[in-house]
Structure formats: C-alpha cells, structure tokens
Short mmCIF file of the C-alpha atoms (twelve columns), coordinates in Angstrom:
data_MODEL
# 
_entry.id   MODEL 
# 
loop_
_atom_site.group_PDB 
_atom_site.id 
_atom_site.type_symbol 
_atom_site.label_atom_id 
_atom_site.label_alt_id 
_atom_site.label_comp_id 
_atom_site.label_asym_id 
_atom_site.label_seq_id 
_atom_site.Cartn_x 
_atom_site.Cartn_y 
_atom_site.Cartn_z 
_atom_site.pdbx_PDB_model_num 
ATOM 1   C CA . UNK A 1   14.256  -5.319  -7.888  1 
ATOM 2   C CA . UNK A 2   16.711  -8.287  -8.444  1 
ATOM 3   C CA . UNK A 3   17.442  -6.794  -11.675 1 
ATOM 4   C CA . UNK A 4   18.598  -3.522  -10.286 1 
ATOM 5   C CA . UNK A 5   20.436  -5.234  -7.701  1 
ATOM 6   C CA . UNK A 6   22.598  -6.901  -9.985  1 
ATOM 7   C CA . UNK A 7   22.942  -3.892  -12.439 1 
ATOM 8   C CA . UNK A 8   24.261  -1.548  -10.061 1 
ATOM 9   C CA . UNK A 9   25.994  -4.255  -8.791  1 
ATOM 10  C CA . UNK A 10  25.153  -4.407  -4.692  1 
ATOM 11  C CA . UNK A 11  26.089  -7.518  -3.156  1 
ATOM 12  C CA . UNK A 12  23.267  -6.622  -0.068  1 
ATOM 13  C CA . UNK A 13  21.396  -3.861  0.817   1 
ATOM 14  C CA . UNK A 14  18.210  -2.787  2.749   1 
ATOM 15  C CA . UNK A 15  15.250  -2.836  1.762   1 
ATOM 16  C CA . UNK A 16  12.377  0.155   2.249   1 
ATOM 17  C CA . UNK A 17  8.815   0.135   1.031   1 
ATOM 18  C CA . UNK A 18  5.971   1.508   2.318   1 
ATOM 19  C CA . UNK A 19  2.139   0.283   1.292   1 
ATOM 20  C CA . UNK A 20  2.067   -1.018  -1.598  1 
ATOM 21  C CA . UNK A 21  6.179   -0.659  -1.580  1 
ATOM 22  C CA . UNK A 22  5.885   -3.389  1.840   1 
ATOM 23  C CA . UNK A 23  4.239   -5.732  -0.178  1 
ATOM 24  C CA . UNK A 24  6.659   -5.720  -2.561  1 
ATOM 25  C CA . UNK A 25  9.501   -5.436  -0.260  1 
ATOM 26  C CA . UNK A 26  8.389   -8.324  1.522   1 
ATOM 27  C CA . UNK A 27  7.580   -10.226 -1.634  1 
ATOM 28  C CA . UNK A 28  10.687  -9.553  -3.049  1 
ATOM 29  C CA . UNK A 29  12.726  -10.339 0.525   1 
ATOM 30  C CA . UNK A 30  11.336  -13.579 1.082   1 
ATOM 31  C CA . UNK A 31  12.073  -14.347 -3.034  1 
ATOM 32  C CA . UNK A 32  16.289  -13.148 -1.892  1 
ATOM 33  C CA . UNK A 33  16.633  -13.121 1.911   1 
ATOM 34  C CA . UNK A 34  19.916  -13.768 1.035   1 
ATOM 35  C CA . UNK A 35  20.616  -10.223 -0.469  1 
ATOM 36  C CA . UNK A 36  18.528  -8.348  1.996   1 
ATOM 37  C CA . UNK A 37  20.146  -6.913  5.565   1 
ATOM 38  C CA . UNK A 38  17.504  -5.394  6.894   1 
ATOM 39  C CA . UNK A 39  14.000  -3.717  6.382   1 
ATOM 40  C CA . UNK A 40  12.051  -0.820  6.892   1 
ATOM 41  C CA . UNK A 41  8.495   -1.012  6.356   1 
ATOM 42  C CA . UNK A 42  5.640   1.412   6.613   1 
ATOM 43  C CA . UNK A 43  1.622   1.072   6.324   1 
ATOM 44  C CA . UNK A 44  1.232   -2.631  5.854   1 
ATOM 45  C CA . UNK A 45  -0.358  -4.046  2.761   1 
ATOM 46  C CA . UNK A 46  -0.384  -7.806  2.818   1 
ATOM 47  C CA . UNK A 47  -2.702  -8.011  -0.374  1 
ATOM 48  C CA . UNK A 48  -5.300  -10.201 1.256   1 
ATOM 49  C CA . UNK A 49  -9.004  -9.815  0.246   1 
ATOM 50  C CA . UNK A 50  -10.068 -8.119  3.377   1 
ATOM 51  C CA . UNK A 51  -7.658  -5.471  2.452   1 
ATOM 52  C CA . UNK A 52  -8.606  -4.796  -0.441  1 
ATOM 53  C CA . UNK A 53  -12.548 -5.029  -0.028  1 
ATOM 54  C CA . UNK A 54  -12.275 -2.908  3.247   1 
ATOM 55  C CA . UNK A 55  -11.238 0.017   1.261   1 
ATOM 56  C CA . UNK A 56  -12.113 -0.462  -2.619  1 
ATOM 57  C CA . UNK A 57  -15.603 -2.173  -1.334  1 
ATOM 58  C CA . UNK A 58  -16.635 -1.453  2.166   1 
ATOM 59  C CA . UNK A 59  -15.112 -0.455  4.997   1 
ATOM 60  C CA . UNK A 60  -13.636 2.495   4.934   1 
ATOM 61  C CA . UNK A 61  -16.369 3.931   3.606   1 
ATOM 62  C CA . UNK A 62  -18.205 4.085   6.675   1 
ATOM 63  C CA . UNK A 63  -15.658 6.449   7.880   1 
ATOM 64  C CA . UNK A 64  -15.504 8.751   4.866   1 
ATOM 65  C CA . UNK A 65  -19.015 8.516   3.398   1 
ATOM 66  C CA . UNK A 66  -18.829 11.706  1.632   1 
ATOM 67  C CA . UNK A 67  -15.473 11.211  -0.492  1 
ATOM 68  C CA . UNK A 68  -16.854 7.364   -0.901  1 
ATOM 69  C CA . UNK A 69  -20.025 9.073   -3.085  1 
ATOM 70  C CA . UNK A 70  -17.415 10.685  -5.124  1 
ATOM 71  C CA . UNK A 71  -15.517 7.296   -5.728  1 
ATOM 72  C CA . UNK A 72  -18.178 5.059   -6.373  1 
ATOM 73  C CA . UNK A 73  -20.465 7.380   -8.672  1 
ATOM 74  C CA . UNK A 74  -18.745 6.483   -11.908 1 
ATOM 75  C CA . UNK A 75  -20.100 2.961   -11.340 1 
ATOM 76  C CA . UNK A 76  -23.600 1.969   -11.943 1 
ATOM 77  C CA . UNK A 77  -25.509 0.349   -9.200  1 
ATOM 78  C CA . UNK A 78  -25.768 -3.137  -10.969 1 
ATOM 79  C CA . UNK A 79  -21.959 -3.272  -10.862 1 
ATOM 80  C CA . UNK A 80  -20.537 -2.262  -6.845  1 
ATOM 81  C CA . UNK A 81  -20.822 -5.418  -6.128  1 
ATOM 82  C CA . UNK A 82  -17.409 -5.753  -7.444  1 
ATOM 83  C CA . UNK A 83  -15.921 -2.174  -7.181  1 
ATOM 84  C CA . UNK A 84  -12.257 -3.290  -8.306  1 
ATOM 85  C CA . UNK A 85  -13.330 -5.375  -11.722 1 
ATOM 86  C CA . UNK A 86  -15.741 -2.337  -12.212 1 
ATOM 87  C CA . UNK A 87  -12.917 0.143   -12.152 1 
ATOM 88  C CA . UNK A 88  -10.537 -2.438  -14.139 1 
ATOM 89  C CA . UNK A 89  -13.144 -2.114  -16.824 1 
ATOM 90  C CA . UNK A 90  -13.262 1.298   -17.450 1 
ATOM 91  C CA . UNK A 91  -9.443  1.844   -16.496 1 
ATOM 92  C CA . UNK A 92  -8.888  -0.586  -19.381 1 
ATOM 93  C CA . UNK A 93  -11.431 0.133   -21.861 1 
ATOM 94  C CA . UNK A 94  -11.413 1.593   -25.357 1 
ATOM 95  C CA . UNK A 95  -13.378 5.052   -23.895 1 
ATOM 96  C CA . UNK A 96  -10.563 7.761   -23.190 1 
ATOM 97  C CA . UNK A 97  -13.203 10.075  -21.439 1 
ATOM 98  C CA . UNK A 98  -14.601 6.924   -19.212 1 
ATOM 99  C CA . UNK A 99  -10.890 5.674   -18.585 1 
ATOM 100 C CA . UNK A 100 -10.043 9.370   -17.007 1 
ATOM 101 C CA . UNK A 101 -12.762 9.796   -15.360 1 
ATOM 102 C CA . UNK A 102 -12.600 6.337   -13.282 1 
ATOM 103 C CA . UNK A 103 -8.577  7.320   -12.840 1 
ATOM 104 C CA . UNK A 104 -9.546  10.706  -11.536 1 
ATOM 105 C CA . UNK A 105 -12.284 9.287   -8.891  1 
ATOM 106 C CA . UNK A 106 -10.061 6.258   -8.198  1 
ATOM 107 C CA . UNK A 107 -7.452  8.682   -7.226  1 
ATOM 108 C CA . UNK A 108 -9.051  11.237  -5.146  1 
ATOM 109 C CA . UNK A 109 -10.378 8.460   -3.128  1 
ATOM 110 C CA . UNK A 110 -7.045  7.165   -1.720  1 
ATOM 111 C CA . UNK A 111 -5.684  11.155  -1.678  1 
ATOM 112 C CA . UNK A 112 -8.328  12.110  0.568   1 
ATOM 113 C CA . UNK A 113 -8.001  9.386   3.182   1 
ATOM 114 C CA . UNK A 114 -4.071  9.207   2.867   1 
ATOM 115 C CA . UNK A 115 -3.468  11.225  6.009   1 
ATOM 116 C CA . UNK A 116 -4.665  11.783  9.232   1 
ATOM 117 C CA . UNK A 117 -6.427  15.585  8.022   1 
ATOM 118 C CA . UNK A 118 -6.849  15.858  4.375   1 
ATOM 119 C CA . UNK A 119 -4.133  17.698  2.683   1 
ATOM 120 C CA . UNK A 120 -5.762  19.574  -0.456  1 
ATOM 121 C CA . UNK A 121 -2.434  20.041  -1.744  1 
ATOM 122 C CA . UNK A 122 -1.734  16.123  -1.925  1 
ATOM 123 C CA . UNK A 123 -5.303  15.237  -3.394  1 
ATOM 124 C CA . UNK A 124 -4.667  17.986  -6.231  1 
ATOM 125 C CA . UNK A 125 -1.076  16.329  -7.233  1 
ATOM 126 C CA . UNK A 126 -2.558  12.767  -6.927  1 
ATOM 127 C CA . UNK A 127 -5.496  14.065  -9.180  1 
ATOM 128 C CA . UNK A 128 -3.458  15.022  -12.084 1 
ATOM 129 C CA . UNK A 129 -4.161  13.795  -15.507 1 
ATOM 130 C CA . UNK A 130 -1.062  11.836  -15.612 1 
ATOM 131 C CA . UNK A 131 -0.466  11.089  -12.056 1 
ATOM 132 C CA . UNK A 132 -4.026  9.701   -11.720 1 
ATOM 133 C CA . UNK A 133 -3.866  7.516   -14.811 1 
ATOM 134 C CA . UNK A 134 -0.882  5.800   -13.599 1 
ATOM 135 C CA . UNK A 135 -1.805  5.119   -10.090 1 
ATOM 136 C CA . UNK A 136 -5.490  3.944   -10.794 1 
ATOM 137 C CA . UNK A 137 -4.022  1.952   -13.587 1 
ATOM 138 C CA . UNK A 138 -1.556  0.236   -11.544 1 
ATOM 139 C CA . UNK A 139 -3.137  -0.115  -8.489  1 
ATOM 140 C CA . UNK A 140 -6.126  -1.777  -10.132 1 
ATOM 141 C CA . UNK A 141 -4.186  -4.208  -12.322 1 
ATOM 142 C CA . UNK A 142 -2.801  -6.022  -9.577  1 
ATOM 143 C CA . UNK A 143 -5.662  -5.904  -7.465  1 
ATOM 144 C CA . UNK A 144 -7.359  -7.892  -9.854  1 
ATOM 145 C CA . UNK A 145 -4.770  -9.923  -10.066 1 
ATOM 146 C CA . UNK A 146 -3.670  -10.671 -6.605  1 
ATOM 147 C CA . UNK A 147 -0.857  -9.329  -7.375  1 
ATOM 148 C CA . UNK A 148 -0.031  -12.364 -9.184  1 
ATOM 149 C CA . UNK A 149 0.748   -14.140 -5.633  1 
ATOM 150 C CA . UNK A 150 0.809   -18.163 -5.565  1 
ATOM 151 C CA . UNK A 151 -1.933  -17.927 -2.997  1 
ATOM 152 C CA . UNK A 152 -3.330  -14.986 -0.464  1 
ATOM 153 C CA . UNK A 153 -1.408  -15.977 2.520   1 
ATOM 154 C CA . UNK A 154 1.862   -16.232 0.941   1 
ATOM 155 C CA . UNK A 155 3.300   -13.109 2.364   1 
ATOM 156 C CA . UNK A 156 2.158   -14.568 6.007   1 
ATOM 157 C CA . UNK A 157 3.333   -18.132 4.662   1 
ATOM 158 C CA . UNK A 158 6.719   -16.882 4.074   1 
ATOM 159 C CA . UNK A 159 7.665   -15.239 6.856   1 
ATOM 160 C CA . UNK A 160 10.184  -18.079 8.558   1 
ATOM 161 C CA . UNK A 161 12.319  -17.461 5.387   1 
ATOM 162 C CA . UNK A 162 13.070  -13.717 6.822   1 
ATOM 163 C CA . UNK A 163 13.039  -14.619 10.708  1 
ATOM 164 C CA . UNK A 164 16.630  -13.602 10.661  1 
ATOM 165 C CA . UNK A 165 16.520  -10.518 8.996   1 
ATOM 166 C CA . UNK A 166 16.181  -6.833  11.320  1 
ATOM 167 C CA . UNK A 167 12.844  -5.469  10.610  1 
ATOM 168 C CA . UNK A 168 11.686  -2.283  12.031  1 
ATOM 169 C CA . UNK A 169 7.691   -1.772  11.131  1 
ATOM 170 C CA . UNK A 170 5.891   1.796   11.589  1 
ATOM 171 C CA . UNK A 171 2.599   2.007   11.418  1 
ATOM 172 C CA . UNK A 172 0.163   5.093   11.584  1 
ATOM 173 C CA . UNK A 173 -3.044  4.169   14.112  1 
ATOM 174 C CA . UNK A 174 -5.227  5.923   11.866  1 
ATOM 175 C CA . UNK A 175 -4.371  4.830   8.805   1 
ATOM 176 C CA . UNK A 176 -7.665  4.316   7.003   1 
ATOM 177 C CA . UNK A 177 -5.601  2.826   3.533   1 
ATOM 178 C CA . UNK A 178 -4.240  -0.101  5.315   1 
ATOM 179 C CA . UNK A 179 -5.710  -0.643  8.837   1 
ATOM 180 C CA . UNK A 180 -3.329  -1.275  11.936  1 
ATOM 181 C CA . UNK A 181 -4.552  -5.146  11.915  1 
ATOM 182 C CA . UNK A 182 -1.959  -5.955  9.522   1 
ATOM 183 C CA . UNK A 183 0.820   -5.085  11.034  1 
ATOM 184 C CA . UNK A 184 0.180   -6.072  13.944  1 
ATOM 185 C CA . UNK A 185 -0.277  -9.260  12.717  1 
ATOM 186 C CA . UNK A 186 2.727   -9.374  11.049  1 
ATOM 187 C CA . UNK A 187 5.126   -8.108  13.697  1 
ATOM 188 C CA . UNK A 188 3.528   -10.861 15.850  1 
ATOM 189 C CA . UNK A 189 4.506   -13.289 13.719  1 
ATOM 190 C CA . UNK A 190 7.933   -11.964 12.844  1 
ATOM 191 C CA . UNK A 191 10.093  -12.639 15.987  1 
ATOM 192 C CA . UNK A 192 12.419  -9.861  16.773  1 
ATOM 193 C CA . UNK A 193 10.772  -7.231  14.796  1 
ATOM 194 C CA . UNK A 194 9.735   -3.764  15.984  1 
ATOM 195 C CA . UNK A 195 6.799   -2.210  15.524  1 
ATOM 196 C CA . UNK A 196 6.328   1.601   15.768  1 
ATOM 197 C CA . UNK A 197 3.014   3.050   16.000  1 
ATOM 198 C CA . UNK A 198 2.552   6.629   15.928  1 
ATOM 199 C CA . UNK A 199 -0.430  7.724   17.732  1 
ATOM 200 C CA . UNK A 200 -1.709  10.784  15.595  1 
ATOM 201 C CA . UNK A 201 -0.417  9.571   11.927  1 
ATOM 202 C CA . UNK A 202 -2.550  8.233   9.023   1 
ATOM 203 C CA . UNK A 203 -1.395  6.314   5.802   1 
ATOM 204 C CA . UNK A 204 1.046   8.939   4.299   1 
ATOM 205 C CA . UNK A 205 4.572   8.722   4.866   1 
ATOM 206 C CA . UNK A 206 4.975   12.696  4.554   1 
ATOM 207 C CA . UNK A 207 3.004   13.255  7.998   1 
ATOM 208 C CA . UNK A 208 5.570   14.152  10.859  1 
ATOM 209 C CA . UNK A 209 5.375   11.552  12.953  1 
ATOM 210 C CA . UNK A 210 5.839   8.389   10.415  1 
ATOM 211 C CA . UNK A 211 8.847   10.711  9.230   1 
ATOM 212 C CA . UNK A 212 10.636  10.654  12.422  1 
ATOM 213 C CA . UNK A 213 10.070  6.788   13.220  1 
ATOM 214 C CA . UNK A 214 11.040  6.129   9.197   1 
ATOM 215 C CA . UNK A 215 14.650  8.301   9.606   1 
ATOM 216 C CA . UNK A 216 15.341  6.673   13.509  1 
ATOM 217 C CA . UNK A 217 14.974  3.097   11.922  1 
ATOM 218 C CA . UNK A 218 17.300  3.618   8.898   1 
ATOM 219 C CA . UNK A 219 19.477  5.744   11.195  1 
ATOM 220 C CA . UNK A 220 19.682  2.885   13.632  1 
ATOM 221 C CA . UNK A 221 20.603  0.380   11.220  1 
ATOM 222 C CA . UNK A 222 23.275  2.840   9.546   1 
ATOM 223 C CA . UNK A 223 24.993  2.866   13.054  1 
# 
C-alpha cells in the first residue's frame, strides 16, 4: 500500500478496508499514521485465533450447520481438528482436482454466510473456478500464517499510534464472518472513534444498510 502511495504520488489519503481489507488497513495505518487522514472500516477482522477458529473451526457452524457439512466434507475426520492447515494442504498440493475442490467448498462457505439472507447470485460468483481459487488460496495462506503479524495482539497493541486519526467503524449485528465482538472492542479502545451498527446487516458490504453508513462516513469526511 506504501508502494502505491508513493507511485501515484499522494502525500495523505484515507484509508478504506473492509474484513480482511480492516486488517490490512489498520496494519498498514499503524505501519504510516503519518500518511493516513482518516479511516473507514467495515466488518472487523483483527486476525486473532478466536476469529479465525470461530468460523474456519467452530462457531459459526452452529448457526449454519447445513452449509458447514458442505465445507468440512472434503476433509477427513482424522484431520478437523485443524480445519485451516487441512485446507492449506490441499489448496497447496500437487492434486489439481483436490486443490479445486477444497477452493470451491472453502468458498461457498464464506458466500453463504456473507449476508444477512443468502444471496444465490453472490455464492455462484464467489464459486467460480477462478474466483474460488484465488480467495481460498489467499485467505488460507495467511491464516496459517498469522498473517505474518509480530504477535496476535498487535493490531490491539498498536492502537495509541492511530489515537489521533478520525475513524468511523460500521459494523453489521449479524455478521456471522466476523462477529460484532471485535469491533466493539476496538472502538472501545480507540478514543474518538464511531461505531455504526446496522441492525439488520450481515458481513457483506453490498447489503443496504452497511452501504448507507459506508457513503455517510466518507461523505462526512469529504465535507
């Protein structure tokens, strides 16, 4: 993100990210508060293990136990202990059939719980061939990886060096992806940020009411 900052040559700008895009965003802020003006962030992902085992391991699946059969059948029952490194295996391995198959159920997992009412439309375009790959591919490597973070709570840790910065956070109630708990955790230790929680919203930024809080914030800062 640095990079592109310096390419395009931007001497500050806003940051946006939503999901896995706040993680980064906040990664990347507290790396350059210096460059950032303010945020917008949406669906909090702080990439701590509770995260990730509520929905990769259990959690969520007590909610959606039907599209949970679906994700966790390409693994055999010796290996869900560990659903993540299971999937990294296959998503890595030499079999082409085995590596599709584990990006296809990997991927219809997170498009069916995305939003507050399925949306066939969004599971099919998450479920294509090459959309699936990349997603399940991605996702997975830095899972495993903590996303290559110093430590778990560095996001948390970090926070004082972005104090200053105006955040606005919005948050779905529903979302099943990344539960509520985060970000309310992180607005409460983030003094003078807003949190926006909209009552009948999931984890997708394309349901209505995530839309309108996401285009008030960035209209708010504009002004």
């Amino acid at each position: 993100m640095e990079k592109f900052r310096e390419h395009l040559k931007i001497p500050r700008w806003q940051v946006f990210g939503g999901s896995w895009g706040s993680t980064l965003s906040l990664a990347y802020a507290e790396s350059h508060p210096e460059r950032v003006t303010e945020m917008v962030l949406r669906g909090i992902f702080l990439l701590r293990r509770q995260e990730i085992e509520w929905f990769y391991q259990r959690g969520a699946s007590m909610l959606f136990p039907d599209a949970w059969e679906e994700y966790i059948r390409p693994i055999p029952e010796e290996e869900r202990g560990d659903l993540v490194r299971a999937y990294y295996r296959r998503l890595t391995g030499p079999d082409e059939a085995m590596r599709r198959e584990a990006a296809l159920c990997w991927s219809r997992w997170e498009g069916r719980t995305s939003r507050l009412l399925e949306d066939p439309q969004l599971v099919a375009r998450v479920c294509g061939e090459a959309m699936s790959m990349a997603l399940a591919r991605i996702e997975c490597h830095y899972f495993v990886h903590r996303g290559f973070l110093e430590r778990e709570t560095q996001l948390l840790d970090d926070l004082p060096r972005i104090h200053h910065i105006p955040a606005t956070i919005v948050q779905g109630r529903y979302d099943v992806i990344c539960p509520m708990e985060s970000a309310w955790l992180l607005h409460s230790r983030w003094p003078g940020s807003v949190l926006r929680i909209v009552p009948d919203a999931g984890h997708s930024a394309m349901e209505p009411g995530i839309i309108h809080e996401l285009v008030s914030a960035t209209d708010r800062f504009a002004r």
